[in-house]
C-alpha positions, -999 to +999 in steps of 0.1 A: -090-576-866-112-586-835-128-566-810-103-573-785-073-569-813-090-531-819-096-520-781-060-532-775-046-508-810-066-477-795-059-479-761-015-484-773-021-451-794-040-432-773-013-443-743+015-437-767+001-398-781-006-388-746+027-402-734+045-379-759+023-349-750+027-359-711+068-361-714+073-334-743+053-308-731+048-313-692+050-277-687+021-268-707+002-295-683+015-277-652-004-248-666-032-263-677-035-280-640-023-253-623+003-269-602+040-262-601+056-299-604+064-304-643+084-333-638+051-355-625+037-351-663+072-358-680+073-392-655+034-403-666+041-396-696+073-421-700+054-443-680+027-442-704+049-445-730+063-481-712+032-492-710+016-484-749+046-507-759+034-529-732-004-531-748+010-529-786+028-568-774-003-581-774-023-569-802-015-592-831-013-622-807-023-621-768-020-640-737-050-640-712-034-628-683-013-603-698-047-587-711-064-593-680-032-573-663-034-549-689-075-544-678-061-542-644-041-513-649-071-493-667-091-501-638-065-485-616-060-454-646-101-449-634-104-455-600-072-433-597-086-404-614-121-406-600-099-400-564-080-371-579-111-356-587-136-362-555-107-360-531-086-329-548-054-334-526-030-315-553-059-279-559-058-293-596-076-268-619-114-272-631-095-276-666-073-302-649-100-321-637-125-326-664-094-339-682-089-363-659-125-372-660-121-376-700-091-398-701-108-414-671-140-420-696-119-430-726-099-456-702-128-472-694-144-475-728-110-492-734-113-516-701-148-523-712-139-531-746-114-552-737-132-574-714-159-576-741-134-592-766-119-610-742-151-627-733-161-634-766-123-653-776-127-675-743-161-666-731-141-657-703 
């Protein structure tokens, strides 16, 4: 397996296991985050769950632009979460925002990685 073959694996199973959590357990999240809407977890976490299957396509064989959207939608994952946390328009939790901050982290080790193995199939 290449670089680009592994970043792709961890980010589908790390999409898929907080997918599950996300749409299993939402209300744990809504206390966690201390916010009231459950049913925004349970819809990320589908979502999520959409788009692990999304990234596990492309694992054994890939299509540049497909990874190149898939790098897009980390980027948006981070930016995303960087607003939650400097703007704070939902009062989310200091809990709720250091996770956010992690995934944000983990998202863009998976971005980074990605574009690493990316560039070094095509030296794109």
């Amino acid at each position: 397996m290449n670089l680009l073959q592994k970043t792709l694996a961890a980010n589908a199973t790390f999409s898929t296991f907080s997918g599950i959590l996300l749409a299993v357990f939402p209300e744990k999240f809504t206390e966690i985050f201390e916010v009231e809407n459950a049913l925004v977890f349970r819809v990320i976490g589908v979502v999520l769950l959409f788009f692990a299957g999304f990234v596990f396509s492309q694992v054994k064989e890939h299509n540049d632009k497909l990874v190149k959207f898939i790098i897009s939608q980390d980027a948006l994952w981070v930016i995303g979460s960087a607003l939650l946390i400097l703007i704070q328009p939902f009062g989310i939790s200091a809990s709720g925002n250091y996770m956010i901050g992690g995934v944000a982290v983990v998202i863009l080790l998976f971005g980074l990685g990605q574009i690493r193995g990316l560039k070094i199939l095509n030296e794109w």
